[in-house]
VMD Tcl script that draws the C-alpha trace (Angstrom):
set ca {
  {-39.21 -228.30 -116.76}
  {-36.11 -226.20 -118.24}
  {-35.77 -223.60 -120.03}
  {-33.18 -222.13 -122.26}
  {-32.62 -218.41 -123.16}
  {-30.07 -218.10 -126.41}
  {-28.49 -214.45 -126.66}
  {-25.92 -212.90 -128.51}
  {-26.09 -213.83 -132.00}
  {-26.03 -211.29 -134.28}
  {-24.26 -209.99 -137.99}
  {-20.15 -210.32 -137.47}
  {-17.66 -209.79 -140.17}
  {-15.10 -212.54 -141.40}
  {-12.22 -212.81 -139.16}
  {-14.74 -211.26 -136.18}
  {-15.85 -212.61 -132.52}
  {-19.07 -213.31 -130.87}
  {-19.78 -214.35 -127.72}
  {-23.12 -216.48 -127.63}
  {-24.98 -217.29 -123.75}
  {-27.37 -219.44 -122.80}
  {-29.13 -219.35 -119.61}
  {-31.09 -222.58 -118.04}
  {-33.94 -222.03 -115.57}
  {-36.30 -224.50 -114.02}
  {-35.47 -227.80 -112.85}
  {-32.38 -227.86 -113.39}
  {-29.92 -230.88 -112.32}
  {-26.53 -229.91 -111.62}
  {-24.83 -232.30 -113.36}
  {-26.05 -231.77 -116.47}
  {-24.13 -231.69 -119.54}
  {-24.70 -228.62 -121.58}
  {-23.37 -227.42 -125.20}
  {-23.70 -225.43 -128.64}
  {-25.17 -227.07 -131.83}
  {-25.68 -225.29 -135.44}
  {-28.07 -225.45 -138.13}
  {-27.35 -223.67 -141.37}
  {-29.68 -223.46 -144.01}
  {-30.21 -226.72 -146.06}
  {-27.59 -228.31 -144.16}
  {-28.18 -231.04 -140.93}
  {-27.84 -229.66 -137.71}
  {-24.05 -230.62 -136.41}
  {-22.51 -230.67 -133.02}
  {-20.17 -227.11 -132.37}
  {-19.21 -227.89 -128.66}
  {-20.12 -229.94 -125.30}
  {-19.55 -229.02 -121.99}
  {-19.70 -231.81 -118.53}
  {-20.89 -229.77 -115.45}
  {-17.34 -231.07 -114.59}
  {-15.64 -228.90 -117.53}
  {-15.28 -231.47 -119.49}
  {-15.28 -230.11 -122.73}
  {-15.14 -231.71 -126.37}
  {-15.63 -229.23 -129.98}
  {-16.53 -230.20 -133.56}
  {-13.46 -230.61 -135.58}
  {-14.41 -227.29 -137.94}
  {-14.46 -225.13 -134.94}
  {-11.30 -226.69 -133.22}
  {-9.08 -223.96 -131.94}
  {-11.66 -221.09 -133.03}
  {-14.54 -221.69 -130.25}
  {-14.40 -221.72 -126.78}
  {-17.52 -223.08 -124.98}
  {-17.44 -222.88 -120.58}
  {-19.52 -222.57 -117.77}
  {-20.58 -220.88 -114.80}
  {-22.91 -223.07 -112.85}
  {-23.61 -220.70 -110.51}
  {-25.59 -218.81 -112.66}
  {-26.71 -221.59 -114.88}
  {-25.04 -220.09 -117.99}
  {-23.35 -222.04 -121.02}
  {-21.33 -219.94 -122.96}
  {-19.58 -219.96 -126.81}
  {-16.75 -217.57 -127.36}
  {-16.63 -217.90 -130.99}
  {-13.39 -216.05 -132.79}
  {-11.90 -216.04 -136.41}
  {-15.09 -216.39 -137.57}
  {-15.75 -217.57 -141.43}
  {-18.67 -216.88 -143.02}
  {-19.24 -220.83 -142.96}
  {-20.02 -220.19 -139.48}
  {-23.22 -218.66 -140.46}
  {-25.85 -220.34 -138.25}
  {-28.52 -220.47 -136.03}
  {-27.25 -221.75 -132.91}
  {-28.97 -223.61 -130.55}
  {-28.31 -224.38 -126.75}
  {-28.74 -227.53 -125.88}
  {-29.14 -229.22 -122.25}
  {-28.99 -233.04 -121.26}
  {-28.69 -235.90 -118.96}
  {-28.43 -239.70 -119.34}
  {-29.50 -242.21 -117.05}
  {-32.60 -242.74 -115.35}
  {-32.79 -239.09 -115.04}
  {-32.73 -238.50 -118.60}
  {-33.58 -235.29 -119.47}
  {-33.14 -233.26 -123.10}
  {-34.04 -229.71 -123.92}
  {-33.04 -227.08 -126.47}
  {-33.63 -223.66 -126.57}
  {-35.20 -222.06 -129.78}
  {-32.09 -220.51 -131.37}
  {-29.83 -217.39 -132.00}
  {-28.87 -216.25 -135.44}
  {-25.38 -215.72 -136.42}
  {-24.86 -214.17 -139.26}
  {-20.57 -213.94 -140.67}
  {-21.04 -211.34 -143.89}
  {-18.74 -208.59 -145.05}
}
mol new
graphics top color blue
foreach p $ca { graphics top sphere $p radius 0.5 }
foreach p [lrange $ca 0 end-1] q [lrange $ca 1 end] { graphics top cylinder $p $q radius 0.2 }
display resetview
């Protein structure tokens, strides 16, 4: 089994950075794909950014330019740099790991709250 650790959400202000990690134990398979996905409040949850164990990376169009996910897969960390934050950003952001194939594998960690408020 995997498991994943969110950390680093927390209250910003408009115009702010946070940096959000997520750390994968267990049985992990290195080339799995890892990335960032948001749920705000009455809304669906939506897909913030993806990241190949290769570096592949690919970001949802409203964070384009803003949000910088990467990698270190020696330490089995995903990470979000998340600048010029709007308060639209306001989330709670979950880690997500996964693999296709006959070694399919899907797990998501149980959140971190980011909150973008004057």
């Amino acid at each position: 089994q995997v498991q994943l650790v969110e950390s680093g959400g927390g209250l910003v202000q408009p115009g702010g950075s946070l940096r959000l990690s997520c750390a994968a134990s267990g049985s992990i398979l290195s080339s799995s794909s890892m990335g960032w996905y948001r749920q705000a409040p009455g809304k669906e949850r939506e897909l913030v950014a993806t990241i190949t164990s290769g570096g592949s990376t690919k970001y949802g169009d409203s964070v384009k330019g803003r949000f910088t996910i990467s990698r270190d897969n020696a330490k089995n960390t995903v990470y979000l740099q998340m600048n010029s934050l709007k308060p639209e950003d306001a989330a709670v952001y979950y880690c997500n790991l996964w693999r296709t194939g006959v070694l399919f594998m899907d797990y998501w960690g149980k959140g971190t709250l980011v909150t973008v408020s004057s």
